[in-house]
C-alpha positions as a Markdown table, in Angstrom:
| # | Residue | x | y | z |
|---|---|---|---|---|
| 1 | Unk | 38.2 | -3.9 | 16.4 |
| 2 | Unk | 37.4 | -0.5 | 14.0 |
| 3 | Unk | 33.8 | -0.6 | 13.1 |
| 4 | Unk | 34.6 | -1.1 | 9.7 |
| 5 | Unk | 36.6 | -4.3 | 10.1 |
| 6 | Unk | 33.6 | -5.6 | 12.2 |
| 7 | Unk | 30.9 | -4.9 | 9.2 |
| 8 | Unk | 33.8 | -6.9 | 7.0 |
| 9 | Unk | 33.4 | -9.4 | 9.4 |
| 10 | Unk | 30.0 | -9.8 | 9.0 |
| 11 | Unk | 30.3 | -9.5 | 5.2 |
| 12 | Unk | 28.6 | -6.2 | 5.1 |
| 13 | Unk | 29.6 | -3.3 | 3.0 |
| 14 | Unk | 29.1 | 0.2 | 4.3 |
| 15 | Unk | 26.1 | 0.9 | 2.4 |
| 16 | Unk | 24.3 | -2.6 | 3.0 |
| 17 | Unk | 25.1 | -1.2 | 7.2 |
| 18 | Unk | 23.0 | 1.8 | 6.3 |
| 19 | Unk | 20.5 | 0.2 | 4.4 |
| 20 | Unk | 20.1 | -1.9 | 7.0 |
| 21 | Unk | 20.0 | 1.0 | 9.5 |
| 22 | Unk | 17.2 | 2.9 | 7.5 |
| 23 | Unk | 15.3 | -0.3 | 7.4 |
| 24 | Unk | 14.9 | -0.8 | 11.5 |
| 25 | Unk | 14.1 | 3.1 | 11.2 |
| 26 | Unk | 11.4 | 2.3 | 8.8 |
| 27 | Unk | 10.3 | -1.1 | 10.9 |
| 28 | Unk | 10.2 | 0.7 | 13.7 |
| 29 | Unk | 7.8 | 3.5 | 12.6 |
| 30 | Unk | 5.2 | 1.4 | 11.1 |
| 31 | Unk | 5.4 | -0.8 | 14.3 |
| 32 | Unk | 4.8 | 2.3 | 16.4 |
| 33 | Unk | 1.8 | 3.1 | 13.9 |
| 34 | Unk | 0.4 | -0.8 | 14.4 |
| 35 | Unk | 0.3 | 0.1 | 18.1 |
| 36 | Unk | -1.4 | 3.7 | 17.5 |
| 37 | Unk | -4.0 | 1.6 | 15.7 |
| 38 | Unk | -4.3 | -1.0 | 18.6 |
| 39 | Unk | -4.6 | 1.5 | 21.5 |
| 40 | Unk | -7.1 | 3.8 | 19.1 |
| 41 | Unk | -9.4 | 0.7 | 19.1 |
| 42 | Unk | -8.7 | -0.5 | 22.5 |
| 43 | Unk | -9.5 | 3.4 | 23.4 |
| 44 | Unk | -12.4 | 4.6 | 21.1 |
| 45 | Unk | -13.7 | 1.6 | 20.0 |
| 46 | Unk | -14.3 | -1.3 | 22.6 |
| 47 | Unk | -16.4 | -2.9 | 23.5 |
| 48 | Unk | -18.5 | -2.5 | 20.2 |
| 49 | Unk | -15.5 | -3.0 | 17.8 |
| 50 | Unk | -14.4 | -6.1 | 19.6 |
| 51 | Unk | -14.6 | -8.0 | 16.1 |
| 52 | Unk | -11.7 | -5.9 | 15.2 |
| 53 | Unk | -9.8 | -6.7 | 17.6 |
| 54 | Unk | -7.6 | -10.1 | 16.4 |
| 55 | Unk | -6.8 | -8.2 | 13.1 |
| 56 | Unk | -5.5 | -5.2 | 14.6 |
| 57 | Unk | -3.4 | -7.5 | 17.4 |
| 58 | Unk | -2.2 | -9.5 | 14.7 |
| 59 | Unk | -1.1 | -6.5 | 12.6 |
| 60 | Unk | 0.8 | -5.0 | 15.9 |
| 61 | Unk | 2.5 | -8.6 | 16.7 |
| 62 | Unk | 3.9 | -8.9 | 13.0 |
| 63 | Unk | 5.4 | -5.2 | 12.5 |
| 64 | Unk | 6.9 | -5.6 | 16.0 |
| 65 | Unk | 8.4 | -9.1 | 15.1 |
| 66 | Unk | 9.5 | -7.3 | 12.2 |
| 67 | Unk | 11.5 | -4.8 | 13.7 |
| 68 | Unk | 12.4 | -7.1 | 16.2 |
| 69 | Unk | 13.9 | -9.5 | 13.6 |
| 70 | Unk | 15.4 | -6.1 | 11.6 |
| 71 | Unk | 17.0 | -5.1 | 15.2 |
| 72 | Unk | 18.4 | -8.1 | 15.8 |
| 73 | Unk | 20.5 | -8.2 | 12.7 |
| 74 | Unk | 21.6 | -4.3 | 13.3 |
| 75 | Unk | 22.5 | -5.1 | 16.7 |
| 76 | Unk | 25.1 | -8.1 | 15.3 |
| 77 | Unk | 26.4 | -6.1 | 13.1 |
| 78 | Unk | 27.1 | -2.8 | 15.2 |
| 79 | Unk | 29.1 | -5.9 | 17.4 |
C-alpha cells in the first residue's frame, strides 16, 4: 500500500504526518536533555544532592513516556 493511502487509512493528512514527525523530534530531544540532567546529578552531584534525585527521575520518566507515547503513534502511522 503507497504511503499515502496508508496515512488515509489512518485519517491523517500529509501535514498532520509531519507534524507528528517534528513532534517525536521535539520529544525526543527534551527526553535526551531529561537524561543529561539525570546523569549530571547522578555524576557531579551524589551523594549530597540525593534530595534531588526523585524530581529529576520523575522528570526523565515523563519526557521518555512522552516520546515513547509520540513514537508509538508515528510508528502506526508509517505502517
Amino acid at each position: 500500500m503507497p504511503f499515502l493511502e496508508e496515512m488515509a487509512s489512518l485519517n491523517m493528512t500529509e501535514d498532520e504526518f509531519k507534524a507528528l514527525d517534528k513532534e517525536v523530534r521535539k520529544l525526543k530531544r527534551i527526553a535526551s536533555e531529561r537524561a543529561s540532567e539525570l546523569h549530571d546529578l547522578v555524576e557531579d552531584r551524589l551523594p549530597a544532592g540525593y534530595a534531588d534525585l526523585p524530581g529529576v527521575a520523575d522528570a526523565c520518566y515523563q519526557a521518555c513516556l512522552a516520546w515513547a507515547e509520540a513514537n508509538a503513534r508515528l510508528t502506526a502511522a508509517q505502517g
